[in-house]
PDB file of N, CA, C and O in Angstrom:
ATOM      1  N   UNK A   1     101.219  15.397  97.871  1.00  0.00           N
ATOM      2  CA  UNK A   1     102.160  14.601  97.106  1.00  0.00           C
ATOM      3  C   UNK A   1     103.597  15.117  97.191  1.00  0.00           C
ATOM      4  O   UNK A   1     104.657  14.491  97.168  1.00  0.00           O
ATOM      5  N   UNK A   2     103.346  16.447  97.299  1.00  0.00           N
ATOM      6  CA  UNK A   2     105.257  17.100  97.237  1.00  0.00           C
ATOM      7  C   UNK A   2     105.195  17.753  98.562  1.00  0.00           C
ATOM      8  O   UNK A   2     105.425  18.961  98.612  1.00  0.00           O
ATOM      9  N   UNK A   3     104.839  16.932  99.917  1.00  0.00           N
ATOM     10  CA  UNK A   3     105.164  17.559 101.103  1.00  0.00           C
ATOM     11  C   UNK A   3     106.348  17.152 101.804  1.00  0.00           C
ATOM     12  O   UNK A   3     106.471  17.126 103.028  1.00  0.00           O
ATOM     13  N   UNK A   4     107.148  16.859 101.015  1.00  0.00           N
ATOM     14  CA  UNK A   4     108.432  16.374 101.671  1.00  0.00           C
ATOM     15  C   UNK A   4     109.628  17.520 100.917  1.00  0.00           C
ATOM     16  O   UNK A   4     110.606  18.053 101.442  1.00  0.00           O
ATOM     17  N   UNK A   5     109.221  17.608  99.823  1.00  0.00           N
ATOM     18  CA  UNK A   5     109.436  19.197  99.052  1.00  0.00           C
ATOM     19  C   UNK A   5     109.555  20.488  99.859  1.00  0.00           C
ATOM     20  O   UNK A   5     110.449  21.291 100.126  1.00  0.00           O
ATOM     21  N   UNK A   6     108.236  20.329 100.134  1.00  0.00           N
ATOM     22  CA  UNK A   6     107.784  21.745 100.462  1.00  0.00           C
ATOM     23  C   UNK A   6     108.245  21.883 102.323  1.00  0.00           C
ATOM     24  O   UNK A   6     108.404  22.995 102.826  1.00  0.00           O
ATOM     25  N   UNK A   7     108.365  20.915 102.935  1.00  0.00           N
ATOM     26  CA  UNK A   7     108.976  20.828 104.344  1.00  0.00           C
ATOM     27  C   UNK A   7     110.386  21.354 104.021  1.00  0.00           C
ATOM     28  O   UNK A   7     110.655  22.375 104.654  1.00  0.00           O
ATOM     29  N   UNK A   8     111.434  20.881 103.129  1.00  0.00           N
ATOM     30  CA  UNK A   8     112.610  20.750 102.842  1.00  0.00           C
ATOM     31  C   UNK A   8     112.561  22.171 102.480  1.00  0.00           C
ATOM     32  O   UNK A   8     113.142  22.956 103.230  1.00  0.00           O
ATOM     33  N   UNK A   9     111.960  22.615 101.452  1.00  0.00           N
ATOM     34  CA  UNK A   9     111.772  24.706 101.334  1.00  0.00           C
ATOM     35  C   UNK A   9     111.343  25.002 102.565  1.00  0.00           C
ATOM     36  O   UNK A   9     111.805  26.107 102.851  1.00  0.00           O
ATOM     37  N   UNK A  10     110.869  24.691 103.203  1.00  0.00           N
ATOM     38  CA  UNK A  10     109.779  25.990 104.405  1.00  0.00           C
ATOM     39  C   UNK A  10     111.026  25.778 105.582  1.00  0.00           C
ATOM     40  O   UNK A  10     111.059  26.603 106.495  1.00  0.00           O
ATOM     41  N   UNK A  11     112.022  24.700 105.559  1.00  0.00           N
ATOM     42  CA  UNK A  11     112.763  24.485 107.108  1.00  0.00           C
ATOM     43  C   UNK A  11     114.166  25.335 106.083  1.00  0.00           C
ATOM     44  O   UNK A  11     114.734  26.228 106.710  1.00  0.00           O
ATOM     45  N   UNK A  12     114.453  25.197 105.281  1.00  0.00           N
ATOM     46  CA  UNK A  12     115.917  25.936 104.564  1.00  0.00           C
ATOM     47  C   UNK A  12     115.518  27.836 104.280  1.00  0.00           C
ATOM     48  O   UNK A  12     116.303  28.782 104.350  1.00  0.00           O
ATOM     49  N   UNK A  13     114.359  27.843 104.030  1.00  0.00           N
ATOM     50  CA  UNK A  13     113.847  29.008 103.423  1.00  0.00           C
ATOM     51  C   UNK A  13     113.838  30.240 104.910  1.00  0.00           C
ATOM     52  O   UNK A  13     114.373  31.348 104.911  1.00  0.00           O
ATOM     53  N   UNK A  14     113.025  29.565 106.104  1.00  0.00           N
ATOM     54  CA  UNK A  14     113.462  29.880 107.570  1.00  0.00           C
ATOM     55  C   UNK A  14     114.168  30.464 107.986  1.00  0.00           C
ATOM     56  O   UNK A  14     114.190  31.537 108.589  1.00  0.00           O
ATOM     57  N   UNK A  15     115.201  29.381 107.513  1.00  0.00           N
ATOM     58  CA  UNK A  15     116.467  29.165 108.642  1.00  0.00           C
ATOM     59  C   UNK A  15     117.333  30.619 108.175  1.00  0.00           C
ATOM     60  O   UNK A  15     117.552  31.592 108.896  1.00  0.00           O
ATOM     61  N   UNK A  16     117.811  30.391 106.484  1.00  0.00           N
ATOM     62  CA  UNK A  16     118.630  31.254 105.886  1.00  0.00           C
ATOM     63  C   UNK A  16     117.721  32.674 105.987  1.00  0.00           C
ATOM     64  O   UNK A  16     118.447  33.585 106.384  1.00  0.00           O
ATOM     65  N   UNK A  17     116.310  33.123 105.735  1.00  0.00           N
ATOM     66  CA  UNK A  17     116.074  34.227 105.693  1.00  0.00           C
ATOM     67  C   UNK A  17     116.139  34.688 107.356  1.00  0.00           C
ATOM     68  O   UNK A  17     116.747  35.757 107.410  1.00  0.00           O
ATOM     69  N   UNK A  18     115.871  34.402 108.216  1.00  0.00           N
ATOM     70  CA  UNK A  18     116.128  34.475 109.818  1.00  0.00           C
ATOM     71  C   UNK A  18     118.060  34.859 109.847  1.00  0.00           C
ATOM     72  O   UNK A  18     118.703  35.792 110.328  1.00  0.00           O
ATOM     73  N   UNK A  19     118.377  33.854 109.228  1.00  0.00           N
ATOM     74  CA  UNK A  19     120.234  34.226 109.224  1.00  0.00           C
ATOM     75  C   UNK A  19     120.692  35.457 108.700  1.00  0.00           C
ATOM     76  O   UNK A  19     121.435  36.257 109.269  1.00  0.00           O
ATOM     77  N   UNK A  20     120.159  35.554 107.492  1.00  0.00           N
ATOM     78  CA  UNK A  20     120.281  37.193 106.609  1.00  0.00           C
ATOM     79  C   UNK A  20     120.182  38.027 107.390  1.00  0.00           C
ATOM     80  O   UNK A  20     121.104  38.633 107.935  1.00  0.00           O
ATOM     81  N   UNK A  21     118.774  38.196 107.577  1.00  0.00           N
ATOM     82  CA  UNK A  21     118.107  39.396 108.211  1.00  0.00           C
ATOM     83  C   UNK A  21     118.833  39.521 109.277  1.00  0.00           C
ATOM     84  O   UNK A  21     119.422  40.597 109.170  1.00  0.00           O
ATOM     85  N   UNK A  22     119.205  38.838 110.570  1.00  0.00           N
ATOM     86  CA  UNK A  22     120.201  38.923 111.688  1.00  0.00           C
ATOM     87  C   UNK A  22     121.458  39.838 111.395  1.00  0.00           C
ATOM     88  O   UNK A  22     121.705  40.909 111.949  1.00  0.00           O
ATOM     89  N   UNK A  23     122.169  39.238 110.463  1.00  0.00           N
ATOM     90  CA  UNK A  23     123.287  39.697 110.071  1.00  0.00           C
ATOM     91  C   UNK A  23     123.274  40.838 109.777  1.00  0.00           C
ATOM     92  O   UNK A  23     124.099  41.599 110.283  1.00  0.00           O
ATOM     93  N   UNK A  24     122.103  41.395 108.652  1.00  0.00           N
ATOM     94  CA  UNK A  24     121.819  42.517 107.713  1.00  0.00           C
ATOM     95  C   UNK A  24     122.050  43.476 109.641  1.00  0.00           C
ATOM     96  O   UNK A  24     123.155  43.898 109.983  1.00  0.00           O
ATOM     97  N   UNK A  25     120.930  43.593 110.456  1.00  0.00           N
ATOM     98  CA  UNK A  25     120.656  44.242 111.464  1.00  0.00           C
ATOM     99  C   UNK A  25     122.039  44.264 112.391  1.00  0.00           C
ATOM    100  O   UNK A  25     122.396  45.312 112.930  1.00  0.00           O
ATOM    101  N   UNK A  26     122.783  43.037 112.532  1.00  0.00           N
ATOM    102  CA  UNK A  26     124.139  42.906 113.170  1.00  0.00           C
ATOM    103  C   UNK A  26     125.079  44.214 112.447  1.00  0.00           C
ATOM    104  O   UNK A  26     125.979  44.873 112.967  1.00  0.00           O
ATOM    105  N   UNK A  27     124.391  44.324 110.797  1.00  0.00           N
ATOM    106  CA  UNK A  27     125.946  45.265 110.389  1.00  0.00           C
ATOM    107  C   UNK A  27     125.207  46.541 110.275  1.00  0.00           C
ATOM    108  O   UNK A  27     125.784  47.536 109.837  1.00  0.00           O
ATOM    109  N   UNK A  28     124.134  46.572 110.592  1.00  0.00           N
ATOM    110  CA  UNK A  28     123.850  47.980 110.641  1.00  0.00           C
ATOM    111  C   UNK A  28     123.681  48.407 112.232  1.00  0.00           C
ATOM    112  O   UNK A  28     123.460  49.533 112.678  1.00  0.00           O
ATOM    113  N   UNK A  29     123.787  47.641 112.674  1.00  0.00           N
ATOM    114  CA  UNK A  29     123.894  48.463 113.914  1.00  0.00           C
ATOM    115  C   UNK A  29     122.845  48.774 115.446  1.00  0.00           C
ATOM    116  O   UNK A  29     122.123  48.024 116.102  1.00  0.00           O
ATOM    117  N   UNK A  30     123.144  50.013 115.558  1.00  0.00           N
ATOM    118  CA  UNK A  30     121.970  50.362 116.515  1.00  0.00           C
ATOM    119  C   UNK A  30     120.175  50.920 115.203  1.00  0.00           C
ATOM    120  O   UNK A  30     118.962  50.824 115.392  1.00  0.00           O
ATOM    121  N   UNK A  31     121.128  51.513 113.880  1.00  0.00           N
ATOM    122  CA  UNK A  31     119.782  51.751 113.068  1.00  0.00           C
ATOM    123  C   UNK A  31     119.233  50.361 113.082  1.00  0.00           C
ATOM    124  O   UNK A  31     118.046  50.267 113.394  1.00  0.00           O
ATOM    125  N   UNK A  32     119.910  49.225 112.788  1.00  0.00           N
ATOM    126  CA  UNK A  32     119.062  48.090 112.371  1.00  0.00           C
ATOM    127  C   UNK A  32     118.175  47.844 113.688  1.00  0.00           C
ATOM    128  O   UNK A  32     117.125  47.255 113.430  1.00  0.00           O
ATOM    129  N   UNK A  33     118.327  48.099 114.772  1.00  0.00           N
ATOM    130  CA  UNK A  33     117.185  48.046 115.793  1.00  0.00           C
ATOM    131  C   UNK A  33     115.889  49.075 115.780  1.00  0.00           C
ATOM    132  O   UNK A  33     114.857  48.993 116.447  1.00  0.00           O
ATOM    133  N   UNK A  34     116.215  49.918 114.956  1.00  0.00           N
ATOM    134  CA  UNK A  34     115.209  51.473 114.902  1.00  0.00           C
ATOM    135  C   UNK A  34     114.284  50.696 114.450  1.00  0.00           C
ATOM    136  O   UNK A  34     114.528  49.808 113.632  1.00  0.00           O
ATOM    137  N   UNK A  35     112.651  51.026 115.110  1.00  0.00           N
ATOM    138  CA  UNK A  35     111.844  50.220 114.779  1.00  0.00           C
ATOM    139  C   UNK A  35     110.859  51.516 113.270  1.00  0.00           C
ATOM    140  O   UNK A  35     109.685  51.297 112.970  1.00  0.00           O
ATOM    141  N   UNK A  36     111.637  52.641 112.634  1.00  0.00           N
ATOM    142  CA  UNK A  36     110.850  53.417 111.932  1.00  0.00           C
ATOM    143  C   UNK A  36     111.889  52.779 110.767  1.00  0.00           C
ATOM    144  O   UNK A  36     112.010  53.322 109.669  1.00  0.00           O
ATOM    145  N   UNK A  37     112.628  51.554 111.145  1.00  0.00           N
ATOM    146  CA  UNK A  37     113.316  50.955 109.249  1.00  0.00           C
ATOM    147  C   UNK A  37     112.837  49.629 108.880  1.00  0.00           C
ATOM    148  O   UNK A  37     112.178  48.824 109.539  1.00  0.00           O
ATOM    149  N   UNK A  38     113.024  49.601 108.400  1.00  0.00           N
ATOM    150  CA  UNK A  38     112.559  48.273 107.535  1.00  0.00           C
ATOM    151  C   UNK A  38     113.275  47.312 107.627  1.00  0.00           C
ATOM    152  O   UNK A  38     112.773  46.208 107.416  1.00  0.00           O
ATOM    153  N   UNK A  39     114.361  47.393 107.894  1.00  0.00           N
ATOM    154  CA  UNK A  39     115.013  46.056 108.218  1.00  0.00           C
ATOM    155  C   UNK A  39     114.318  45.436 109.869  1.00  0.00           C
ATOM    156  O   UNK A  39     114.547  44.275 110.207  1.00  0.00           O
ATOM    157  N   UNK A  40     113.783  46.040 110.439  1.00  0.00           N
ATOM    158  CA  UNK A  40     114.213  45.820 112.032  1.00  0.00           C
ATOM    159  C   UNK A  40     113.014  45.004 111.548  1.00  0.00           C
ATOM    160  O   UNK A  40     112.980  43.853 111.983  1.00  0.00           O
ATOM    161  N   UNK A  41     111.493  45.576 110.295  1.00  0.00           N
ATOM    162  CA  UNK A  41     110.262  45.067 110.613  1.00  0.00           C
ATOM    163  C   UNK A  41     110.668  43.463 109.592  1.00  0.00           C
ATOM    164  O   UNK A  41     110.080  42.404 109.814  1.00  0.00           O
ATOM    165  N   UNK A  42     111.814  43.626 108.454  1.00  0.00           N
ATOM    166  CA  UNK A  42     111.817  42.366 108.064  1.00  0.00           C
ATOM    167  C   UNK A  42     112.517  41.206 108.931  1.00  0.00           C
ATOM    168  O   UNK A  42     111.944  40.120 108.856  1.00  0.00           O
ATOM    169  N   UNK A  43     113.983  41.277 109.967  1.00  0.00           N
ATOM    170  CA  UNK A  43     114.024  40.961 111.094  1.00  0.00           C
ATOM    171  C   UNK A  43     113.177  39.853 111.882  1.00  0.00           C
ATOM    172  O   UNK A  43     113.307  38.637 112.022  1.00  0.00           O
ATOM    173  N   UNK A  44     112.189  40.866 112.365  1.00  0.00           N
ATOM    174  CA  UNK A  44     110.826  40.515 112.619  1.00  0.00           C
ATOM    175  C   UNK A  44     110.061  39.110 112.312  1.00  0.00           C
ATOM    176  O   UNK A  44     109.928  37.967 112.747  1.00  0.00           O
ATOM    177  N   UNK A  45     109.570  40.151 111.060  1.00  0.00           N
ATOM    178  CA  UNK A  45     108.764  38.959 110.273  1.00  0.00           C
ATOM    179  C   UNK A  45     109.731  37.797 109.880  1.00  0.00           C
ATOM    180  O   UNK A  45     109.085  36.751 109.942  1.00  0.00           O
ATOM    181  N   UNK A  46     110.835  37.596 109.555  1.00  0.00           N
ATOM    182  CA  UNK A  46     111.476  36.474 109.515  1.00  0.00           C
ATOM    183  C   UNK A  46     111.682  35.313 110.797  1.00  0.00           C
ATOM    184  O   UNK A  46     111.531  34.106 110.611  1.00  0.00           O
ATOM    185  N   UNK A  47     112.054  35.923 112.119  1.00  0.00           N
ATOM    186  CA  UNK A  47     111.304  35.068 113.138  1.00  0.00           C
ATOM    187  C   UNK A  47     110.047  34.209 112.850  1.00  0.00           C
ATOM    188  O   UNK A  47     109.826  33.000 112.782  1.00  0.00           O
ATOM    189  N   UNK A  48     109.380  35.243 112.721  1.00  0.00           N
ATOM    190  CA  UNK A  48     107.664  34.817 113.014  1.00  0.00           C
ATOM    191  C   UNK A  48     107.281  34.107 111.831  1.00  0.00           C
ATOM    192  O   UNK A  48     106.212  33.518 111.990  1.00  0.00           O
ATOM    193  N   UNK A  49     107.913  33.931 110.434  1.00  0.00           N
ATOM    194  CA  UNK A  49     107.872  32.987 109.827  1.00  0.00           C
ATOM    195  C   UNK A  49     107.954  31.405 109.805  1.00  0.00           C
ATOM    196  O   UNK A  49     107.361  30.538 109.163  1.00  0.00           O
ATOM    197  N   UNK A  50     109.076  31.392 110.914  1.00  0.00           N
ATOM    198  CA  UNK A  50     109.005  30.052 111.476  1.00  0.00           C
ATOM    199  C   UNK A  50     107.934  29.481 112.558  1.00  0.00           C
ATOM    200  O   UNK A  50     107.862  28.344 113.022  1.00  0.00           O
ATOM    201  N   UNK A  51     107.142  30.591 112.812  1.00  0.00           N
ATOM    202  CA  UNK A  51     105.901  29.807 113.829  1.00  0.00           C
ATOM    203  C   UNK A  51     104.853  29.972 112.722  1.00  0.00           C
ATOM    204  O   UNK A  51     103.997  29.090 112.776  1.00  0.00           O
ATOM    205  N   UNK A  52     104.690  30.849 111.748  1.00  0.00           N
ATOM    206  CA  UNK A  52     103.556  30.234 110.731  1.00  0.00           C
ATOM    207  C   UNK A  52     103.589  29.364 109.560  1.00  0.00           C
ATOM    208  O   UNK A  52     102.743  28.858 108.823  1.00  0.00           O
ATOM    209  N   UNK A  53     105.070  29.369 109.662  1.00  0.00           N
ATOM    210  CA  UNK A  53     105.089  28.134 108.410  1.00  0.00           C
ATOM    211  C   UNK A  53     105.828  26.321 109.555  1.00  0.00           C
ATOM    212  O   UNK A  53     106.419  25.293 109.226  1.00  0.00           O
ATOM    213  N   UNK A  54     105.412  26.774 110.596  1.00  0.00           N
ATOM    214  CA  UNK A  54     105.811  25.431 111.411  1.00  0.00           C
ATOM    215  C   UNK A  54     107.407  25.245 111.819  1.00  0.00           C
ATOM    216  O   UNK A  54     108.299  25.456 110.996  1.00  0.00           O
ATOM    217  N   UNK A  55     107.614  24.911 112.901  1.00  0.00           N
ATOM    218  CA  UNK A  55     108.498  24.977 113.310  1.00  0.00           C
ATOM    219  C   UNK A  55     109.557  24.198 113.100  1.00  0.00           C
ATOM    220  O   UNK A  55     109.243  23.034 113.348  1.00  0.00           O
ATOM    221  N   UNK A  56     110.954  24.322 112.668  1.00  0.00           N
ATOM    222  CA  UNK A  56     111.783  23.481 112.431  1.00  0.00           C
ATOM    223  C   UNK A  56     111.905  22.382 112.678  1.00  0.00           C
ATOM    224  O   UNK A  56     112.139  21.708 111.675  1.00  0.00           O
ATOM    225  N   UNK A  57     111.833  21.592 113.999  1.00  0.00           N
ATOM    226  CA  UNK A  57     112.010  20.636 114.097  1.00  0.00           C
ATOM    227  C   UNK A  57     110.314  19.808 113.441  1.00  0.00           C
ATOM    228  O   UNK A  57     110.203  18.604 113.213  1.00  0.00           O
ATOM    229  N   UNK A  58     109.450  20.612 113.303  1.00  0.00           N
ATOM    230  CA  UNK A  58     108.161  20.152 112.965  1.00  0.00           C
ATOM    231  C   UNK A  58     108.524  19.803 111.216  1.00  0.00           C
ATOM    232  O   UNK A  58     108.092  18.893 110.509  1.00  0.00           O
ATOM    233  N   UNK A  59     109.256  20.660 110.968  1.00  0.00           N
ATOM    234  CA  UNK A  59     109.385  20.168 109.171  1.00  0.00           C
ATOM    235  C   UNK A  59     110.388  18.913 109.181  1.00  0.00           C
ATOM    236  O   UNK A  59     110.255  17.841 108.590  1.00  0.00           O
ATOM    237  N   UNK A  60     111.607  19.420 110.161  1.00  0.00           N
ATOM    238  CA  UNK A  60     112.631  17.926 109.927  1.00  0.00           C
ATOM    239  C   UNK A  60     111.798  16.516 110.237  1.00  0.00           C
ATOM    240  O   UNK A  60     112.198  15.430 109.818  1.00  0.00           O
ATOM    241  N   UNK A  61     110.419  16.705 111.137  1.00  0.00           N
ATOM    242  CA  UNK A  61     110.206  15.564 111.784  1.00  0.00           C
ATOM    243  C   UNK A  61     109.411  14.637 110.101  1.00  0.00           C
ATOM    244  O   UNK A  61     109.548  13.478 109.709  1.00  0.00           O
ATOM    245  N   UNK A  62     108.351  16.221 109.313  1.00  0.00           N
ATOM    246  CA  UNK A  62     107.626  15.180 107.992  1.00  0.00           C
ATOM    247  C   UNK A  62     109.339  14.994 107.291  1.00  0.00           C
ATOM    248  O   UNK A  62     109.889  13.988 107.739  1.00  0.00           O
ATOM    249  N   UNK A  63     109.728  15.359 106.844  1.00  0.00           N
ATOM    250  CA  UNK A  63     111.118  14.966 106.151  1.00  0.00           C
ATOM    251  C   UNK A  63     111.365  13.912 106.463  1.00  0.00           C
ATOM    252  O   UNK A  63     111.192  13.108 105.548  1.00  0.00           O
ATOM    253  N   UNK A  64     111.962  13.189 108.036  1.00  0.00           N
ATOM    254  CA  UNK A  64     112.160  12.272 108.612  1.00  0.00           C
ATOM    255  C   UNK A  64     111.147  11.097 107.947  1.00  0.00           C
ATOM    256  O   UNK A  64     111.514  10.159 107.240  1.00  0.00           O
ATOM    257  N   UNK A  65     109.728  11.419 108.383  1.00  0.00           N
ATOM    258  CA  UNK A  65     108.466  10.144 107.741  1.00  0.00           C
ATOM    259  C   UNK A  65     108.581  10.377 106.546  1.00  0.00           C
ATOM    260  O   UNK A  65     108.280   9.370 105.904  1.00  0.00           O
ATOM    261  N   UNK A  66     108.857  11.177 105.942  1.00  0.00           N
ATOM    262  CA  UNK A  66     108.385  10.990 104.031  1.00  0.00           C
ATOM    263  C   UNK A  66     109.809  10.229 103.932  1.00  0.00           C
ATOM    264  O   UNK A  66     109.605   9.219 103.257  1.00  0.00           O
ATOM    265  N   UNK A  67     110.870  10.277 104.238  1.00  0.00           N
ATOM    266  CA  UNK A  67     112.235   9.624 103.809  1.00  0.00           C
ATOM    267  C   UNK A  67     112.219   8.223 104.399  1.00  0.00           C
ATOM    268  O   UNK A  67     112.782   7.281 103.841  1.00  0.00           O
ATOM    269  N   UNK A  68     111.719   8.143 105.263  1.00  0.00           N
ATOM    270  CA  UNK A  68     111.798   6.777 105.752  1.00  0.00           C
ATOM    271  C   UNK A  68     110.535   6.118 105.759  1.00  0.00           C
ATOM    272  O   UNK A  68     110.545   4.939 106.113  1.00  0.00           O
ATOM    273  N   UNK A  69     109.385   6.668 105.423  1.00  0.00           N
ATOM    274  CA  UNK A  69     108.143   5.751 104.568  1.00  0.00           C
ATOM    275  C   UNK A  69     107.719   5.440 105.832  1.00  0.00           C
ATOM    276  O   UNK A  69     107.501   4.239 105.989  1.00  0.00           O
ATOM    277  N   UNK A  70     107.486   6.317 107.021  1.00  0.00           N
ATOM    278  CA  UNK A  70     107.016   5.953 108.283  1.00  0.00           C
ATOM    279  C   UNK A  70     106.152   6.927 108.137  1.00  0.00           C
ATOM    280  O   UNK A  70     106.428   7.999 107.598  1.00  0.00           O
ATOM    281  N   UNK A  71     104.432   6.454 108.866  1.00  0.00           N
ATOM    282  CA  UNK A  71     103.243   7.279 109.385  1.00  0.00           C
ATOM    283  C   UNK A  71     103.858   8.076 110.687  1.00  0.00           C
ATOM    284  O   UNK A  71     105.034   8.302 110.971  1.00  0.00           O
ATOM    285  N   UNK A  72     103.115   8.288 111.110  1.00  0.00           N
ATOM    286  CA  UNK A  72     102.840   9.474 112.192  1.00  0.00           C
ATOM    287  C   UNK A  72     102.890   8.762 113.034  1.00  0.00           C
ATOM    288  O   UNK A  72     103.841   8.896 113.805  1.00  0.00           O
ATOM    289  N   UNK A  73     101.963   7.743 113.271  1.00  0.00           N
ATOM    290  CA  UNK A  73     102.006   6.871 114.636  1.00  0.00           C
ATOM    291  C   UNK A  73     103.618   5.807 114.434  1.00  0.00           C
ATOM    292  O   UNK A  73     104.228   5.177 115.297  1.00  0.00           O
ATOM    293  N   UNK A  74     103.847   5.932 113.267  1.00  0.00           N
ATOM    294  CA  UNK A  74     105.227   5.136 113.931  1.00  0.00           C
ATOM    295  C   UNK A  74     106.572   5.515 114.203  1.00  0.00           C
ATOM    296  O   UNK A  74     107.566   4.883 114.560  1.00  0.00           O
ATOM    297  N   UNK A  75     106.276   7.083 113.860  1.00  0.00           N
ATOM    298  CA  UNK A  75     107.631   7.428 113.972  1.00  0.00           C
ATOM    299  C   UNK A  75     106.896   9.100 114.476  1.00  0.00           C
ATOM    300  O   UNK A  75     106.089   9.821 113.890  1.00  0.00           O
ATOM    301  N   UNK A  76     107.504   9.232 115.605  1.00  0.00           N
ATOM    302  CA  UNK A  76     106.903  10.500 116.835  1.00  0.00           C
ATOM    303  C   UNK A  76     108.033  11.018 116.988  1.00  0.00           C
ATOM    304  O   UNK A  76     108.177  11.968 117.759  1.00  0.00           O
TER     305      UNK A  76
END
């Protein structure tokens, strides 16, 4: 019922924690690459968030059908 919700969190939630974490590692440096810190492993896992919570254009696409009241087969 609230998957047009929860697409709209999982594609914003992604995007910005993937952006942070970049940055965070951009201002730290060569440590933010050290793989014995914690940033490098949150980094990481923020990528790989977007292949287990589905891939961006995979959330814009239900967004797209829940907003425009189109199935699957009619809108690809």
């Amino acid at each position: 019922p609230n998957s047009k919700e929860a697409s709209i969190a999982k594609a914003k939630a992604g995007r910005v924690g993937n952006e942070i974490t970049l940055k965070c590692v951009e201002l730290a440096a060569s440590v933010g690459y050290n793989e014995d810190e914690l940033l490098e492993k949150w980094a990481r896992d923020s990528k790989i968030l977007d292949i287990f919570e589905g891939t961006q254009q995979i959330q814009q696409l239900i967004i797209a059908r829940r907003e425009l009241g189109k199935s699957s087969s009619e809108l690809k």
